[in-house]
KOLZA-881547 format. One record per residue: chain; x, y, z of N, C-alpha, C, O in turn. Coordinates in Angstrom, 2 decimals, decimal comma, m for minus. Example, Ala and Ser with C-alpha at 12.3 -4.5 7.8 and 13.67 -1.06 7.14 Angstrom:
BEGIN
 ch     n.x     n.y     n.z    ca.x    ca.y    ca.z     c.x     c.y     c.z     o.x     o.y     o.z
  A   13,19   m5,69    7,80   12,30   m4,50    7,80   13,20   m3,30    7,80   14,24   m3,32    8,46
  A   12,85   m2,25    7,08   13,67   m1,06    7,14   12,90    0,03    7,87   13,41    1,14    8,04
//
This chain:
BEGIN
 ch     n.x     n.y     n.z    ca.x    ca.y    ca.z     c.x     c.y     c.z     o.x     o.y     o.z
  A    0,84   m1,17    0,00    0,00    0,00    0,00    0,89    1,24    0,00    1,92    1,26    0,68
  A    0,41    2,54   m0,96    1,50    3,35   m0,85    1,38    4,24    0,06    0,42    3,83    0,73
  A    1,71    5,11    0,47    1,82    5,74    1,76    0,74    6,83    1,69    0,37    7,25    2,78
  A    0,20    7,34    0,64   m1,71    7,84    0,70   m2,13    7,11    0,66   m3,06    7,53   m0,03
  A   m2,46    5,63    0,88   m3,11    5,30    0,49   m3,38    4,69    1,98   m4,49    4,50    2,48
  A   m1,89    4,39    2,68   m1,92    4,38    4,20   m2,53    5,61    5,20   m3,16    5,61    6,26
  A   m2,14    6,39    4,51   m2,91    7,66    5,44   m4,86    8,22    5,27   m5,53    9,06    5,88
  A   m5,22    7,10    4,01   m6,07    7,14    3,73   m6,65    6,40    5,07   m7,23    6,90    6,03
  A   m6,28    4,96    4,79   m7,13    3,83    5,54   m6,62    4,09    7,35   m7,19    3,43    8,22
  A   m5,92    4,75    7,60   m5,44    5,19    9,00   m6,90    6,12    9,19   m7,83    5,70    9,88
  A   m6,95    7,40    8,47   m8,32    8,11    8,55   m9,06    7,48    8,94   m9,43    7,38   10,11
  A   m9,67    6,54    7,41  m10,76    5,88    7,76  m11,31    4,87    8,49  m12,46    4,45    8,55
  A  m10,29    4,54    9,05  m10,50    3,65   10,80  m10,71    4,38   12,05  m11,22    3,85   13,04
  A  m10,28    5,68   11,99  m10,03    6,35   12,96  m11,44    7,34   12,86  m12,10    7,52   13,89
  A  m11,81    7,90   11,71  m13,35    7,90   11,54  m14,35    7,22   11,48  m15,43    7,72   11,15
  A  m14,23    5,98   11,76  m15,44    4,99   11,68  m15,62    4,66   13,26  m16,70    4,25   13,69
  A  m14,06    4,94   14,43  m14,20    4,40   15,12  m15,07    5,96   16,64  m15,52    6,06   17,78
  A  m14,77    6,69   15,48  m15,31    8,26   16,14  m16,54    8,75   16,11  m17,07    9,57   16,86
  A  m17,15    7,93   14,76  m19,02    7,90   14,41  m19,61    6,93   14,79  m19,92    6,85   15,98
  A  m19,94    5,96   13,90  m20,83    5,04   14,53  m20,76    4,01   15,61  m21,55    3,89   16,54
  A  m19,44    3,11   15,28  m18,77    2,52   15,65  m18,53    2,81   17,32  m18,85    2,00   18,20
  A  m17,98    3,99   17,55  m17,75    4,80   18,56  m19,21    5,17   19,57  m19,29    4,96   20,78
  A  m20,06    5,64   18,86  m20,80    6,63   19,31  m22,24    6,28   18,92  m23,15    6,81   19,56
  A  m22,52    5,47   17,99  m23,86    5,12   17,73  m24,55    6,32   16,94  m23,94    7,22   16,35
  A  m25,77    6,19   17,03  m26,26    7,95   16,37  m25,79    8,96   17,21  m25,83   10,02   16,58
  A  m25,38    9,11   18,32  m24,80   10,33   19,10  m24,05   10,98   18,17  m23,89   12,19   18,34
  A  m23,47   10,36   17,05  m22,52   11,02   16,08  m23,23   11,87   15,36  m22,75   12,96   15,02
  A  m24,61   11,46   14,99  m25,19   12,49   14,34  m25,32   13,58   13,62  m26,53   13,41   13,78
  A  m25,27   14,39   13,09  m25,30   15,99   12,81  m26,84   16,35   13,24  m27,75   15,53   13,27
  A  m26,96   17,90   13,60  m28,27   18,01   13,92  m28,90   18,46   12,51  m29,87   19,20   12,65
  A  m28,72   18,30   11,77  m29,19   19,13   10,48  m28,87   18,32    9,14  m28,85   19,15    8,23
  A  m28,59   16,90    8,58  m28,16   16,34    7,97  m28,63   16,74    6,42  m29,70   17,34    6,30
  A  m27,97   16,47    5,44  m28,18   17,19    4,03  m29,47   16,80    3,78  m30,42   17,57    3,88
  A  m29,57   15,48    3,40  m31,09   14,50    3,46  m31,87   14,43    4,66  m31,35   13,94    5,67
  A  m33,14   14,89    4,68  m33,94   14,62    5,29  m34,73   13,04    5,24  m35,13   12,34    4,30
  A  m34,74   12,88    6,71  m35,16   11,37    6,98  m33,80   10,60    7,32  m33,84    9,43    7,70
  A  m32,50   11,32    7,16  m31,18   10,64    6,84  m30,11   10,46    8,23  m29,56   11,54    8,47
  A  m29,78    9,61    8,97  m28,29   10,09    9,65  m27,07   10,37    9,13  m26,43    9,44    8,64
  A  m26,60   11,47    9,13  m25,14   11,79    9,00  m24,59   11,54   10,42  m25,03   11,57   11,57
  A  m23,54   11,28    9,84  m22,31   11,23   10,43  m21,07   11,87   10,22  m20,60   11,67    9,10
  A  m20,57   12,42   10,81  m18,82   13,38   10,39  m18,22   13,53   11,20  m18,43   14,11   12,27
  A  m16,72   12,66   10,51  m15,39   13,09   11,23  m14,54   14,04   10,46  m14,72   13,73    9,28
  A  m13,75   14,99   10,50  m12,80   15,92   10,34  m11,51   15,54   10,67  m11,57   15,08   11,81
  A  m10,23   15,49   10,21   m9,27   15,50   10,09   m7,91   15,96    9,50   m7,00   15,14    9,35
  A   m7,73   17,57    9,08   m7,16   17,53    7,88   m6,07   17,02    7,52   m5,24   16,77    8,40
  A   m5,79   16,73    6,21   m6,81   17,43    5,08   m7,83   16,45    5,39   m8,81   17,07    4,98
  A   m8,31   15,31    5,84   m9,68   14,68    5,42  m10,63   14,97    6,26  m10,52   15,51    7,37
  A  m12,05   14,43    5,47  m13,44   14,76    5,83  m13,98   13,50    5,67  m13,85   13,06    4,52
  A  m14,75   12,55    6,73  m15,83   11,82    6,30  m17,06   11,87    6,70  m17,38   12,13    7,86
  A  m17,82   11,63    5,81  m19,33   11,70    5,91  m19,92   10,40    5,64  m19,64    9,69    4,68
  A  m20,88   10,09    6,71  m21,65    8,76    6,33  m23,16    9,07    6,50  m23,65    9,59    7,51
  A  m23,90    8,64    5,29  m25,30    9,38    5,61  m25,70    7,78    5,53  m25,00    6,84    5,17
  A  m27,03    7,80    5,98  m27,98    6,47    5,96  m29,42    6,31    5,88  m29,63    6,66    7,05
  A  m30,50    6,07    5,47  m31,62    5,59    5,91  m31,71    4,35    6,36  m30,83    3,55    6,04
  A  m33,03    3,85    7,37  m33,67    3,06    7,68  m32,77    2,67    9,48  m31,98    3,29   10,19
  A  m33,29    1,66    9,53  m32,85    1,41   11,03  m32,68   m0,60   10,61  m31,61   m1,09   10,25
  A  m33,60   m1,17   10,74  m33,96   m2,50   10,40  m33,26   m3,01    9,03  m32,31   m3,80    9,12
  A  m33,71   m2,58    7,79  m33,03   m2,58    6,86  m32,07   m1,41    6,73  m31,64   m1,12    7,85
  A  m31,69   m0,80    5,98  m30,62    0,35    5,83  m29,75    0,87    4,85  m28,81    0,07    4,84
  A  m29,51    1,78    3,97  m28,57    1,49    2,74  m28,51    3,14    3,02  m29,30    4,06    3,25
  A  m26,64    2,86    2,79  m25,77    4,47    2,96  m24,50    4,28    1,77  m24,19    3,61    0,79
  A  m23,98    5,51    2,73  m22,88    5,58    1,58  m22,11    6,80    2,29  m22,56    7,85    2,74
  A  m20,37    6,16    2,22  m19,93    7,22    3,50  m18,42    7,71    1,80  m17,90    7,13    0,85
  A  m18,43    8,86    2,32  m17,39    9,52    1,67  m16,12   10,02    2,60  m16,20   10,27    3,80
  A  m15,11   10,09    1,93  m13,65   10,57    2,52  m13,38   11,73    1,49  m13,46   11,35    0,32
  A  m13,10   12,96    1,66  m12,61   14,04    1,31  m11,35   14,76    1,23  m11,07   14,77    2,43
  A  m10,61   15,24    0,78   m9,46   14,80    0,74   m8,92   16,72    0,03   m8,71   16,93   m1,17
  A   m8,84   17,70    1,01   m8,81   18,83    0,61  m10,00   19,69    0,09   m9,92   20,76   m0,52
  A  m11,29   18,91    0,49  m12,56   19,45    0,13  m13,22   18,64   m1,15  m14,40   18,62   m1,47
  A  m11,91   17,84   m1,91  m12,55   16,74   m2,97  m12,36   15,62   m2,61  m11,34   15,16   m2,09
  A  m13,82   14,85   m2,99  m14,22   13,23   m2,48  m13,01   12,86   m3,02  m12,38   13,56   m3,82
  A  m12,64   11,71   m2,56  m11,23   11,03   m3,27  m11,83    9,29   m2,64  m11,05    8,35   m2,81
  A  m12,75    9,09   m2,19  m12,99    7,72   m1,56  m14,71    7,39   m1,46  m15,35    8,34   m1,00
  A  m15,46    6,30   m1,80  m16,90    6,47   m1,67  m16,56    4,68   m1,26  m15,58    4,02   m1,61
  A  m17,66    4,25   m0,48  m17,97    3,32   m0,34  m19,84    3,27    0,00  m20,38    4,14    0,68
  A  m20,59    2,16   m0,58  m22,58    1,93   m0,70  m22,23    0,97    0,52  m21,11    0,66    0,95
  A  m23,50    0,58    0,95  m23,67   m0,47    1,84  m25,35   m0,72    1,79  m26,07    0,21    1,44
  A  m25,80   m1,80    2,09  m27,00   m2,19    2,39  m26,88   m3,31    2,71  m26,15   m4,17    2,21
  A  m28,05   m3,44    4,15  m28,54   m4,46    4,59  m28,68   m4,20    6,18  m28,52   m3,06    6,62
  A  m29,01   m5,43    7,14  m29,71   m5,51    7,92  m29,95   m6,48    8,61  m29,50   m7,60    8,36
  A  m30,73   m6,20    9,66  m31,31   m7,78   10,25  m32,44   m8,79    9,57  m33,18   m8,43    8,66
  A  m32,46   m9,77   10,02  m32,93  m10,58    9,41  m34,76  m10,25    9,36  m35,25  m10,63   10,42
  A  m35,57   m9,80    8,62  m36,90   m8,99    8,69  m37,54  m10,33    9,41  m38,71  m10,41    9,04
  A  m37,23  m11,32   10,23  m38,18  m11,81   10,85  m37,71  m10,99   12,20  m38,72  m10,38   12,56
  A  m36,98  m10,79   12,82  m36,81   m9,81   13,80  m37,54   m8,59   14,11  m37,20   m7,71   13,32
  A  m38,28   m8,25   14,82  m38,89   m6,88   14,68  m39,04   m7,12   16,25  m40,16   m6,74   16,60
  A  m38,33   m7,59   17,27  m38,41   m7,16   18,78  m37,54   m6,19   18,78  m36,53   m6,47   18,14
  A  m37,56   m5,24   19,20  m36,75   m3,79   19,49  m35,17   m4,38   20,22  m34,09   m4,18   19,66
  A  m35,29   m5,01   21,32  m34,34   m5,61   22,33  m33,60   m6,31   21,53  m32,37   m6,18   21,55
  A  m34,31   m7,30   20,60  m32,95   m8,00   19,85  m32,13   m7,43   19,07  m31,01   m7,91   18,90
  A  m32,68   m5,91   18,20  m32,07   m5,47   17,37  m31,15   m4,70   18,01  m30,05   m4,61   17,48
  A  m31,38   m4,05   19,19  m30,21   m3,24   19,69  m29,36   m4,38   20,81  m28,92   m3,92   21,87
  A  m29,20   m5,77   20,49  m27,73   m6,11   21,08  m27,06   m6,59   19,92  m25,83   m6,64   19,96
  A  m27,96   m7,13   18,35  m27,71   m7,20   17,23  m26,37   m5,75   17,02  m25,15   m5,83   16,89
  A  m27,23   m4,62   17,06  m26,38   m3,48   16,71  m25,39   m3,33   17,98  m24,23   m3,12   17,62
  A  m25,55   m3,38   19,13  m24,47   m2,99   19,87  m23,50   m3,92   19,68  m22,35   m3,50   19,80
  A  m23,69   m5,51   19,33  m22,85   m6,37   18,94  m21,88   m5,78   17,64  m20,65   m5,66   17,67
  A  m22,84   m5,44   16,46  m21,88   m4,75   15,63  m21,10   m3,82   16,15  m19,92   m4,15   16,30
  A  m21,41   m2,73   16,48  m20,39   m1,89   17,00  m19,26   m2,25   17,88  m18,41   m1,39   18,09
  A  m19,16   m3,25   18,33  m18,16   m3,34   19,33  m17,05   m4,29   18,09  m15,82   m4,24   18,16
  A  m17,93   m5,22   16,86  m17,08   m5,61   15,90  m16,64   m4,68   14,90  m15,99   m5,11   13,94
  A  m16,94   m3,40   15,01  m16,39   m2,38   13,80  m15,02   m1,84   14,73  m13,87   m1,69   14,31
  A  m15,66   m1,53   16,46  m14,60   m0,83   16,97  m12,84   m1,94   16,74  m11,66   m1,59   16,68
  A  m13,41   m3,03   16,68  m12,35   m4,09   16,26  m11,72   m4,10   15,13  m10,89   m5,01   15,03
  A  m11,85   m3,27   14,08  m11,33   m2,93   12,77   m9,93   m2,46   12,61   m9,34   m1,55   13,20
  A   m9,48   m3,33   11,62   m7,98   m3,33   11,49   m7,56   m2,20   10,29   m8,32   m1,83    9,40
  A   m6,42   m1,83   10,45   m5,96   m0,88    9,21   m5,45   m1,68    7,52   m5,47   m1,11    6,43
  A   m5,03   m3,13    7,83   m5,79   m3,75    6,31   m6,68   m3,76    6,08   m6,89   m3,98    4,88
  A   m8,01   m3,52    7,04   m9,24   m4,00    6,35   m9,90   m2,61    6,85  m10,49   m2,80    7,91
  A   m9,96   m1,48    6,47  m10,63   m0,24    7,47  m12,11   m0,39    6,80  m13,03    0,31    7,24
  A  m12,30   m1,17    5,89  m13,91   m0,98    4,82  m15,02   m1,35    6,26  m16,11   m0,85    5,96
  A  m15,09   m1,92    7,43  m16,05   m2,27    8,73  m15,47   m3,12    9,36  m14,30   m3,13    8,98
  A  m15,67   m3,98   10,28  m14,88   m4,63   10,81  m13,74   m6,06   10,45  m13,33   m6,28    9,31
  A  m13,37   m6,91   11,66  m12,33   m7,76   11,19  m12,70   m9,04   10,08  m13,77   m9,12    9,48
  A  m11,89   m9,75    9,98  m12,30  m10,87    9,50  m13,25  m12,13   10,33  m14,11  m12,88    9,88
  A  m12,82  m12,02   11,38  m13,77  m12,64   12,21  m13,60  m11,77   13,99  m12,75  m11,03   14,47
  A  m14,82  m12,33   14,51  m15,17  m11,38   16,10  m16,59  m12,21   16,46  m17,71  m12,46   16,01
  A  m15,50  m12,51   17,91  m16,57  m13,24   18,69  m17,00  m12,78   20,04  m16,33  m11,84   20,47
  A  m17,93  m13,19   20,80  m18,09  m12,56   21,76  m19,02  m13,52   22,53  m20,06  m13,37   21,89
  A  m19,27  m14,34   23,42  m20,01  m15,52   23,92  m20,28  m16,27   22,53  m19,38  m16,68   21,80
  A  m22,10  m16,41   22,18  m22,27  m17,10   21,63  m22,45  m16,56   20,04  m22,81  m17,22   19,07
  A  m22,02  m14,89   20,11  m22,62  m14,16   18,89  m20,88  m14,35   18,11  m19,76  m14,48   18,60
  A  m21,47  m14,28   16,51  m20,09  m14,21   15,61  m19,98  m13,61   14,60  m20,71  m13,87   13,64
  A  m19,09  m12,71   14,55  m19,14  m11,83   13,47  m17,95  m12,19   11,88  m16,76  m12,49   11,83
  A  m18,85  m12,00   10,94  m17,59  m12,72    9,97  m17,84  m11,39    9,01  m18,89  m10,79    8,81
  A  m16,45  m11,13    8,46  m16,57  m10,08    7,49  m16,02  m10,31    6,32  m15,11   m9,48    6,33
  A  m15,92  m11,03    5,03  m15,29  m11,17    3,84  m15,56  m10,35    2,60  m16,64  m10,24    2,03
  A  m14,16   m9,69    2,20  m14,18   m8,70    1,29  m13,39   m9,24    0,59  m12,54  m10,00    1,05
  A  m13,52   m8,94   m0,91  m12,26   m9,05   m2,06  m11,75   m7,57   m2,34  m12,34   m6,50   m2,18
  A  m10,49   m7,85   m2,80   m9,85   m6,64   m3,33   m8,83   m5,16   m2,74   m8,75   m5,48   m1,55
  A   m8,68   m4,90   m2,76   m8,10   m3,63   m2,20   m8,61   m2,20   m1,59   m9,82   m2,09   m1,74
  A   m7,87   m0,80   m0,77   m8,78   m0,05   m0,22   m9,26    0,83   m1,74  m10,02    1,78   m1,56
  A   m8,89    0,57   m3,03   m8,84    1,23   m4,15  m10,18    0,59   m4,96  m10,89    1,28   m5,69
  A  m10,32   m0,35   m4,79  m11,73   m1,49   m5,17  m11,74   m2,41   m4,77  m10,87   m3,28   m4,84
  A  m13,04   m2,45   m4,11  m13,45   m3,88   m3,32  m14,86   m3,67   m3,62  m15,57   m2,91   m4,27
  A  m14,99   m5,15   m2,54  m16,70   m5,42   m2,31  m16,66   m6,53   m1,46  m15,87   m7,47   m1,57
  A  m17,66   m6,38   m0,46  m17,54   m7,28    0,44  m18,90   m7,72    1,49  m19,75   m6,83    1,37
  A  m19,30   m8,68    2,34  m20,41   m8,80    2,92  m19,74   m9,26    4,60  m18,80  m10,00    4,90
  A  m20,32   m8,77    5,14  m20,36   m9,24    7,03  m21,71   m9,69    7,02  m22,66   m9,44    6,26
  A  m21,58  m10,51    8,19  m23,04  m11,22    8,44  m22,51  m11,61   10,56  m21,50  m12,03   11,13
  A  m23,56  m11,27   10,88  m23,53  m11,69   12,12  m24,26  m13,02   12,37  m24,97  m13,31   11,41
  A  m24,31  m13,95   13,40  m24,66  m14,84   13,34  m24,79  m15,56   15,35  m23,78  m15,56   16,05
  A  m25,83  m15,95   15,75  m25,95  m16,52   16,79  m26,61  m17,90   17,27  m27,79  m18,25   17,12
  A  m25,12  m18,90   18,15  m25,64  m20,45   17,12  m25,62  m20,91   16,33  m25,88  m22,12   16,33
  A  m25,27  m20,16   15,02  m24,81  m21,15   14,15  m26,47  m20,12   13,16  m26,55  m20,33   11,94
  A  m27,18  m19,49   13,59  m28,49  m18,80   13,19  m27,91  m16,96   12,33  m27,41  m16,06   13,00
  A  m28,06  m16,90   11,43  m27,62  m15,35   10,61  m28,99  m14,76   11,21  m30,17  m15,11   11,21
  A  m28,32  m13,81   11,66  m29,48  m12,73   12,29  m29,17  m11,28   11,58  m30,03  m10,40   11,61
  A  m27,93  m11,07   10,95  m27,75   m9,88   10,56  m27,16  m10,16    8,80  m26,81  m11,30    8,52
  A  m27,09   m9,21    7,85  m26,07   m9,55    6,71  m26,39   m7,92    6,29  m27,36   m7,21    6,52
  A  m25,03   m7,65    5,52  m24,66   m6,52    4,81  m23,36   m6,55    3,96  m22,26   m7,03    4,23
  A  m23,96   m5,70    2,45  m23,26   m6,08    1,56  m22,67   m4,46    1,20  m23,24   m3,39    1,42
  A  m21,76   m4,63    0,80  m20,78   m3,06    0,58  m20,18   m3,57   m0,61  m20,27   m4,67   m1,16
  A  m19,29   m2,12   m0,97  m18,29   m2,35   m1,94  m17,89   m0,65   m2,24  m18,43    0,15   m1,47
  A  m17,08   m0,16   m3,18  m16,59    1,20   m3,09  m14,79    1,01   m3,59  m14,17    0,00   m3,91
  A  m14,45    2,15   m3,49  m12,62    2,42   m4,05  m12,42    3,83   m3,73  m12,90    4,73   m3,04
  A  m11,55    3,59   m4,50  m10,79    5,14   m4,84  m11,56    6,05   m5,81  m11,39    5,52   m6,91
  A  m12,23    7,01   m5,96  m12,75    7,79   m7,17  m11,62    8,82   m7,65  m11,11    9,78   m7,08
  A  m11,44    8,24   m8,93  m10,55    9,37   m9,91  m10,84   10,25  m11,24   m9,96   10,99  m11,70
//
């Protein structure tokens, strides 16, 4: 990796672990571009990231890295818990489970969390192809041996 490209994915671990990851919606903005939407923003210069989102249950975003005021990084995402779920309680240890597997995110892999993360009986698996320049990849949580969560991404470098 060349050395922007290291200071890229250093950012973007260090912003993922300052928004959601970190902080849950507390990261918030009070005023987000899209209405109905969560933003999210970390600052760093020169970089900027922004992660906006709809939905809660299901969900599909798309977080940008900025790079002197121009995007230089985009990554999509969608997905969710499993729509037979709709108890409130399961979905927020579902999500607090994620978050504690993003805060686990390595600087080879800064796209969400590790390759694998466990925690009693819950397991988190994350497989991506490719590089921080183009990839695509899916995590799926899982309890028992039961997928309760899945989400599919992908994104690069924009030139």
């Amino acid at each position: 990796m060349s050395s922007e490209l290291d200071d890229l994915a250093a950012f973007l671990l260090e912003a993922k672990r300052r928004t959601y990851a970190g902080l849950d919606d507390d990261a918030s903005v009070t005023a987000p571009l899209l209405n109905g939407s969560k933003q999210l923003e970390h600052q760093a210069s020169p970089y900027a990231y922004r992660d906006i989102y709809f939905g809660i249950g299901f969900f599909v975003g798309q977080e940008t890295v900025s790079k002197d005021g121009k995007v230089v990084w985009s990554m999509c995402y969608s997905g969710g818990v499993d729509p037979d779920i709709g108890d409130r309680d399961t979905l927020l240890v579902i999500y607090n489970f994620l978050r504690r597997a993003l805060l686990a995110g390595r600087i080879d892999m800064p796209y969400r969390g590790p390759a694998s993360f466990e925690v009693d009986d819950m397991s988190y698996r994350n497989s991506v192809d490719g590089t921080l320049a183009r990839f695509h990849g899916v995590e799926e949580i899982s309890q028992r041996g039961e997928t309760l969560y899945e989400l599919r991404y992908s994104g690069g470098l924009l030139l």
